[in-house]
N, C-alpha and C positions, 0 to 999 in steps of 0.2 A: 504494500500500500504506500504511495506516495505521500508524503507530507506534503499539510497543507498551510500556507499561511496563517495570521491571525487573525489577518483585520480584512475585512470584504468589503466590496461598493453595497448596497441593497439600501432601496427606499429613500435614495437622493440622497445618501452620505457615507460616509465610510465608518463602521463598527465595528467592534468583536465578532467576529460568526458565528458565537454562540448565542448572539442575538439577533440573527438573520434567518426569522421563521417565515415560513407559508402559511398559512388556511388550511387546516386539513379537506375546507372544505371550496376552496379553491380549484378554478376549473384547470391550473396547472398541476396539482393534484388529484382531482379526480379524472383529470382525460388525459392527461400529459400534454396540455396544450401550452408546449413552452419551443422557442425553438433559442439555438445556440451557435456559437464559433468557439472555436480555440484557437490560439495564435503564442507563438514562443515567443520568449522574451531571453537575451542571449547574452553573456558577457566577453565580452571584446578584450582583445589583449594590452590595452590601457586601461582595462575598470572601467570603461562605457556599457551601459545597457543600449541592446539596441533589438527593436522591436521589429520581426519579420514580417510584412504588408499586411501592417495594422487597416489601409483604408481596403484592401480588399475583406480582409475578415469581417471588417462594420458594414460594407454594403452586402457582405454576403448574411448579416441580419437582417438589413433590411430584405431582401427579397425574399428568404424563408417565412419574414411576417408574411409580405403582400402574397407570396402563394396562397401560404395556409388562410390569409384573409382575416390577419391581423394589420388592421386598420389606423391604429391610434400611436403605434409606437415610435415612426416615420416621422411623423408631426410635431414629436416632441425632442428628437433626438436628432442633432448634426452630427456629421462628423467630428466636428470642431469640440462639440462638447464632451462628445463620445472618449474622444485622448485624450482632454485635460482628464477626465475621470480615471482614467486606463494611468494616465503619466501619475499621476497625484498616490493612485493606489499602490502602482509601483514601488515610488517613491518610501511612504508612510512604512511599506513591509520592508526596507533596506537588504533589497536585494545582493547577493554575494555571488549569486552564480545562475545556470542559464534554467529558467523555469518554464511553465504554461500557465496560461493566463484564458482561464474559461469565462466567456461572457455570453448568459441568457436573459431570454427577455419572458418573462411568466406572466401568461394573462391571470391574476391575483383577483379576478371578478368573483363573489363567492355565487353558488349555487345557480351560475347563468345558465346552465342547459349545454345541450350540444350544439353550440353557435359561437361564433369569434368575431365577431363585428362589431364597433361600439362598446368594447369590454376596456375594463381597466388593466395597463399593463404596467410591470414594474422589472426595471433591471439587475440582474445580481451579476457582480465580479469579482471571483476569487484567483488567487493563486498558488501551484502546488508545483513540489519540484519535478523536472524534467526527465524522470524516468521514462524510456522508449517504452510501447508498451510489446516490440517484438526486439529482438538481438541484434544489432548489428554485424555479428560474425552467422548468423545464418537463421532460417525457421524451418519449422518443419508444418507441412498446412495438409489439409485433408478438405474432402468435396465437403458441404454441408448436407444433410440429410431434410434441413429445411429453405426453403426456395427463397428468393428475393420479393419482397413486397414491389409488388406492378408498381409504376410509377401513376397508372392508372386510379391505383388502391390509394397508395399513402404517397403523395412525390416524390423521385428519388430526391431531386435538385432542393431541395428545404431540408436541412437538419432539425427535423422535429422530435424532438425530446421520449414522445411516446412510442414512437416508431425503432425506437432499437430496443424494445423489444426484441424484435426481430433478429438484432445483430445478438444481444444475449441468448437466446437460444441455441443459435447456431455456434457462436464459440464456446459454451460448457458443452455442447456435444464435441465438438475439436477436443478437448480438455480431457471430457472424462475420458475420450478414446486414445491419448496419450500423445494428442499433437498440439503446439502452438497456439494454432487461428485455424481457422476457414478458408474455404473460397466457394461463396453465392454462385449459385445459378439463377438466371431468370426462368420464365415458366415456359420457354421454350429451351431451354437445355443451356444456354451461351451463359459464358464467364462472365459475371458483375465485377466483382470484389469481394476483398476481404470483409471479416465483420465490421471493420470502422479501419479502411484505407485501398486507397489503390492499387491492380495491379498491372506489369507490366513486362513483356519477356521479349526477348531478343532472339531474332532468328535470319539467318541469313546475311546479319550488318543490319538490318533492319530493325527499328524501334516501333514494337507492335503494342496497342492498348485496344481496349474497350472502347465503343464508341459512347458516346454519350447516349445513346439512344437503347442503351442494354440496360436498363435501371442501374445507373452509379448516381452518385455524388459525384457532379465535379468537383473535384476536389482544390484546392487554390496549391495544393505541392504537386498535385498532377499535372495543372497547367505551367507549373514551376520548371518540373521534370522533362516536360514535353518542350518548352522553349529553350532548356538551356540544352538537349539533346540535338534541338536542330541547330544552332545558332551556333554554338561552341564547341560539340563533339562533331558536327556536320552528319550526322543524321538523318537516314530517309525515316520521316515518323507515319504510320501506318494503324489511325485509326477506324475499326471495323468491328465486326461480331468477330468473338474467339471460341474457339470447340476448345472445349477440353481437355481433347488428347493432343492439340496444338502445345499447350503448356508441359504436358509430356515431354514432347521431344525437340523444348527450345534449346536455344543456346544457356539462356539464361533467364531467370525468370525472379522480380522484386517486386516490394511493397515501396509506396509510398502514402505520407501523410502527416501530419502535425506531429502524432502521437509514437510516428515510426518512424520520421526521418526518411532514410532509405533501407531500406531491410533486404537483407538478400532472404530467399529461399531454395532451399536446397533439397529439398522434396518433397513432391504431391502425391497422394494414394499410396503410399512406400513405392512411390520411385524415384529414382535420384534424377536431379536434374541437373542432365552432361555428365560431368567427371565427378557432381556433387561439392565443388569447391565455387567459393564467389568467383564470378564472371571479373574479365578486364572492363566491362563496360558499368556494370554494377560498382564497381568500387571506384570508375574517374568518377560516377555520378554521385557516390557518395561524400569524396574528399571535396567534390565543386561544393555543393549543397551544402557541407560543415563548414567551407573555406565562408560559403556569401553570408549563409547565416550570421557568424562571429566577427562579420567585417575584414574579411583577410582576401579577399576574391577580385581580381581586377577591373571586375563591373557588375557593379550593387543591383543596377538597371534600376535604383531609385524606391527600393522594395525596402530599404533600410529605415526607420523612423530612429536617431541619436537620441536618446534620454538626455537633459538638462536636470541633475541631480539635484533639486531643491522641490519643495513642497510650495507651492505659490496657489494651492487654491483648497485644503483640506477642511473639511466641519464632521465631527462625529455629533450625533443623533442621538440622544440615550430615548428618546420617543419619536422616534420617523412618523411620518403621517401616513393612513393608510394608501394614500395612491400617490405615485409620484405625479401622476394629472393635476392633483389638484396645487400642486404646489407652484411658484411661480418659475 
């Protein structure tokens, strides 16, 4: 289990998280109607913290509301405001090394029913250290035995809170069966993803993925993976549907994603993939991706936000108000 910081955003200020409750009766508790990002926060080889595409992680809240047809929370939240809160929280926890930084947004409306419209929404942000949640020297992954939620069903493109279910299922079956993670299928047989990350395998010199159109998450380190493959490794990238005995007999075959970085994998259904050793392309794309992350990479591409290490806008709450709507 990852430690977790002290002090959270929740309810327009920054507190103790011991006192950052929900509603049991709460429609993000009774539906899971919360949606989220994660985004690392990284220590630089000068003691800078430096935040990996903080504005893509915020917009990719906004669009997860406006899927799922959360309405309210768009209007009350900029960019702008969104990182002084994110910098400030940073800040107050006196970071020492490279963490994750989860930010959800919980419609906190009690008792509203099954509807998302016109509901009060309220933002919580914590952070816990930066344990991958697969290995960097390898994983070992197995089919799911449960299918990927249609995009029809639940969106893939929205990280919605209630919908991994889904992904828990299917990785304590990996687990109890004595593998790592997963790999989803959609309901036509074709390769998704992992329970909570991308994948991607090499065949031919070719950089093959998931189209978007096989219920994934696009992921923001997918599209990370996929630009810095073509642009810096010079890469033919080749996205399409993938059969599952294609990942069989790749060259090389990885995860990516906030929470894995780059992961290699080293075998599917107990077969080894290749010779069973990280690939040469797995591991440039690993050292690139550590290098940009930590500031060491000779083009940020602007994905970098610098912490300025001072607290210039903090207030703890000992009684938050119940919605952050109504506050000014």
């Amino acid at each position: 289990m990852a430690r977790m910081y002290s002090k959270v955003f929740y309810n327009n200020g920054i507190i103790d998280s011991k006192d950052a409750n929900l509603s049991i009766a709460s429609s993000a508790v009774l539906y899971g109607l919360s949606v989220y990002t994660v985004f690392p926060v990284s220590l630089g080889d000068n003691g800078e913290l430096l935040i990996f595409r903080l504005e893509d992680h915020y917009q990719r809240l906004i669009n997860s509301a406006k899927i799922i047809g959360i309405d309210t929370f768009a209007s009350e939240w900029t960019f702008k405001k969104f990182k002084k809160v994110a910098v400030n929280l940073i800040n107050v926890n006196d970071i020492k090394r490279d963490v994750y930084v989860r930010a959800t947004v919980h419609v906190d409306e009690e008792l509203a029913g099954t509807k998302s419209r016109g509901l009060c929404t309220n933002l919580s942000i914590f952070i816990y250290d930066a344990n991958p949640i697969l290995s960097k020297k390898g994983s070992r992954l197995k089919t799911s035995v449960w299918r990927r939620i249609p995009d029809f069903a639940i969106p893939s493109r929205a990280k919605v809170n209630g919908a991994y279910v889904n992904s828990v299922l299917a990785k304590q079956d990996a687990i109890d069966s004595g593998y790592d993670d997963c790999i989803f299928l959609d309901i036509q047989g074709h390769v998704c993803e992992l329970s909570a990350a991308n994948i991607f395998l090499v065949r031919n010199g070719a950089l093959i993925t998931p189209d978007a159109n096989s219920d994934l998450l696009e992921g923001i380190n997918r599209s990370t993976v996929l630009q810095l493959a073509k642009e810096d490794l010079k890469m033919q990238i080749v996205q399409r549907s993938v059969d599952l005995t294609e990942l069989y007999v790749a060259d090389e075959v990885f995860a990516s994603g906030t929470s894995v970085n780059i992961a290699p994998v080293l075998e599917i259904d107990a077969r080894g993939i290749s010779d069973g050793k990280i690939g040469p392309i797995t591991k440039k794309l690993q050292q690139i991706h550590q290098d940009l992350r930590h500031g060491k990479y000779k083009n940020s591409r602007g994905w970098l936000t610098k912490l300025e290490i001072k607290v210039t806008c903090t207030r703890t709450l000992p009684n938050p108000p119940t919605h952050p709507l109504s506050t000014p």
